[in-house]
Backbone bond lengths (Angstrom), bond angles and torsions (degrees), N, CA, C in turn:
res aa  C-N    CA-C-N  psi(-1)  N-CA   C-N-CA  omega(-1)  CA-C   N-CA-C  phi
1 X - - - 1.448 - - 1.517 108.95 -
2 X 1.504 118.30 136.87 0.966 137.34 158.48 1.914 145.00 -70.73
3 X 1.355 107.33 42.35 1.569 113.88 -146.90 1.602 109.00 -69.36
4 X 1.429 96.45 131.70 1.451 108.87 178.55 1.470 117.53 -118.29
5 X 1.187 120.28 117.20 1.697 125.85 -165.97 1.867 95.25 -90.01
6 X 1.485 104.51 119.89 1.014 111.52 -173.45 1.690 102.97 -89.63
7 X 1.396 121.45 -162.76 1.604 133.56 178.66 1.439 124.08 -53.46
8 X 1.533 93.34 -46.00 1.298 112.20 178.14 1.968 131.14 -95.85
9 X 1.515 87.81 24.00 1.442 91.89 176.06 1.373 92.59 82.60
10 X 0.949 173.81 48.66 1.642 163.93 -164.97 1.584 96.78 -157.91
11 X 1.473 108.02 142.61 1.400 105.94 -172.25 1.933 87.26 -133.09
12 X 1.462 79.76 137.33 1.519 120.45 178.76 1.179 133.66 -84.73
13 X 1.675 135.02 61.92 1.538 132.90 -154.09 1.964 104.80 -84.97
14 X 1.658 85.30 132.64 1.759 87.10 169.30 1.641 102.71 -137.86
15 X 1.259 84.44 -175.47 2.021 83.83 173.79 1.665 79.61 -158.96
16 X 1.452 85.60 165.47 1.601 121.84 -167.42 1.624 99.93 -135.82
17 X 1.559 103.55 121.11 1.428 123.38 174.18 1.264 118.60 -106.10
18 X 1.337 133.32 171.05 1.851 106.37 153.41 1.329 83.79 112.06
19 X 1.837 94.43 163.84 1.464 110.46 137.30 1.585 137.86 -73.63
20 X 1.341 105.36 120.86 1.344 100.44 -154.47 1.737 108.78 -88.20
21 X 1.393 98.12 40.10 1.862 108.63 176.35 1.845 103.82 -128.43
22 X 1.560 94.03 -0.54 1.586 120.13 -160.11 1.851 98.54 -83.14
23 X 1.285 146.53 175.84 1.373 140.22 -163.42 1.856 82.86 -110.71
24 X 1.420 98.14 142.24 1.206 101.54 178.04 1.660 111.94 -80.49
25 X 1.746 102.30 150.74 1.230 103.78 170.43 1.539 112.30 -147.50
26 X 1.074 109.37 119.93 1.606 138.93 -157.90 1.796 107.08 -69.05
27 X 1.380 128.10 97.79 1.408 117.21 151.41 1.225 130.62 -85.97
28 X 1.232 129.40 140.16 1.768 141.15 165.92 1.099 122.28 -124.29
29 X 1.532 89.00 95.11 1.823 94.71 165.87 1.537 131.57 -60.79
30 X 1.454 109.12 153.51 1.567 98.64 173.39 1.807 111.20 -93.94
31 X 0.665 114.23 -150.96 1.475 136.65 -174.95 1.284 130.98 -121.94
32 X 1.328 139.62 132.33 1.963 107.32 -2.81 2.214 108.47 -56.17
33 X 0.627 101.98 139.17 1.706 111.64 -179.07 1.720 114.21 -150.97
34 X 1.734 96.91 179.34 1.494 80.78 176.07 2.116 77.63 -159.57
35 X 1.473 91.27 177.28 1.707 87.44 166.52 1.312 115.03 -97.86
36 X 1.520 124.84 -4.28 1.420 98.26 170.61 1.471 116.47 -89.74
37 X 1.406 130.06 9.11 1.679 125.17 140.61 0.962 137.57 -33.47
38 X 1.130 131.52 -10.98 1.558 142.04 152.80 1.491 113.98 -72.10
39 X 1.485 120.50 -36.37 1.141 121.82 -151.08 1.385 114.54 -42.09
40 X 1.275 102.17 -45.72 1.929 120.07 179.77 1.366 108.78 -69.57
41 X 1.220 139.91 7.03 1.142 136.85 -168.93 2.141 116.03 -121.47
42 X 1.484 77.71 -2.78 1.856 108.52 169.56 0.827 100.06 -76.19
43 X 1.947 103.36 113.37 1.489 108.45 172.05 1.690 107.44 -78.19
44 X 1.533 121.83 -176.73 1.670 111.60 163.82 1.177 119.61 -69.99
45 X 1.192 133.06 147.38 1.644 155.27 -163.36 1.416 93.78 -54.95
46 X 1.642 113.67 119.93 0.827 124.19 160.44 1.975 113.78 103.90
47 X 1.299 104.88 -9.00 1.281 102.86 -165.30 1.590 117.07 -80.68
48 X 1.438 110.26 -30.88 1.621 137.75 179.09 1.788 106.08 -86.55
49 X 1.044 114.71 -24.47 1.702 103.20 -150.92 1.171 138.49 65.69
50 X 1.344 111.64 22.93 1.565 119.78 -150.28 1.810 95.67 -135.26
51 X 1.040 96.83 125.78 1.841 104.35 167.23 1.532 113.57 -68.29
């Protein structure tokens, strides 16, 4: 996990899949959710172009 402490004291967890030279592409889960719900949805490195 990637934790980011936002303005308000509140911390912000993400993760980063992909190739990370790959164009980013942004998921948002709804709720209840989490970010490692994507995880399974990582194709192998390099196959998408996508970080």
């Amino acid at each position: 996990m990637s934790p980011l402490t936002l303005k308000d004291g509140r911390t912000l967890g993400y993760e980063e899949y992909g190739d990370a030279k790959g164009k980013p592409l942004l998921y948002f889960h709804g709720s209840p959710g989490s970010r490692v719900e994507a995880q399974p949805m990582d194709a192998p490195p390099g196959s998408t172009g996508c970080e």
